[in-house]
C-alpha positions, 0 to 999 in steps of 0.5 A: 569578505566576499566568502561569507556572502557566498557561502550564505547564497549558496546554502540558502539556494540549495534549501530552496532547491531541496524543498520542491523535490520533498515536497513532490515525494509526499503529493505522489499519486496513489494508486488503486486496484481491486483484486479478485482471489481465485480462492472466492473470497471476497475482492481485496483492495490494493493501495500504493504508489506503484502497482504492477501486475500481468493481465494473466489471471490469476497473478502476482500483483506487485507493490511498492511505497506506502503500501496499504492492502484491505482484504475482508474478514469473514468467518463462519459464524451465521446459520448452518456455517454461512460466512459473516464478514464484518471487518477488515484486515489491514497490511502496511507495508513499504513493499508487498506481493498479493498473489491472487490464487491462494490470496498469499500476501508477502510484505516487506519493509515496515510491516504493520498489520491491523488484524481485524479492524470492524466497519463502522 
């Protein structure tokens, strides 16, 4: 008779236990940097939960979780070619590399790419 109670206390603790630690994996604070190519263009934003870079310039930014990179989209398009920019580009990624020399970015993990999404 006391098993049943036993087991019941026991599953019903572990549920409470294991709520707290999901919950803290959905509130983890983001983090935000601006990244500036070597190359001219435009500052890139970097979003994730971890960022990490060396204070060398230009350098490899590493991020990982929840990865969000906008970088501006311009072509020449105005008068005498000048560059217009109007619009984004987003990457998602769970991991991703931005190098700021060539402005390179290497995504892994469930990538999704918006590739041109216009300022409202």
């Amino acid at each position: 008779m006391k098993f049943p109670l036993l087991t019941s206390t026991m599953t019903l603790l572990l549920c409470i236990i294991a709520v707290p630690t999901t919950a803290q994996e959905n509130t983890a604070e983001l983090k935000y940097f601006t990244a500036a190519p070597l190359n001219g263009s435009r500052p890139v934003s970097l979003i994730a939960l971890s960022i990490e870079h060396s204070l060398d310039y230009p350098r490899v930014i590493s991020m990982k979780g929840r990865v969000e990179i906008k970088a501006p989209v311009c072509l020449p398009v105005g008068k005498k070619g000048a560059s217009v920019c109007d619009g984004e580009m987003i990457v998602h990624a769970d991991e991703a590399e931005f190098h700021e020399d060539t402005g390179e970015i290497q995504a892994r993990g469930n990538v999704r790419i918006i590739p041109l999404r216009h300022r409202t």
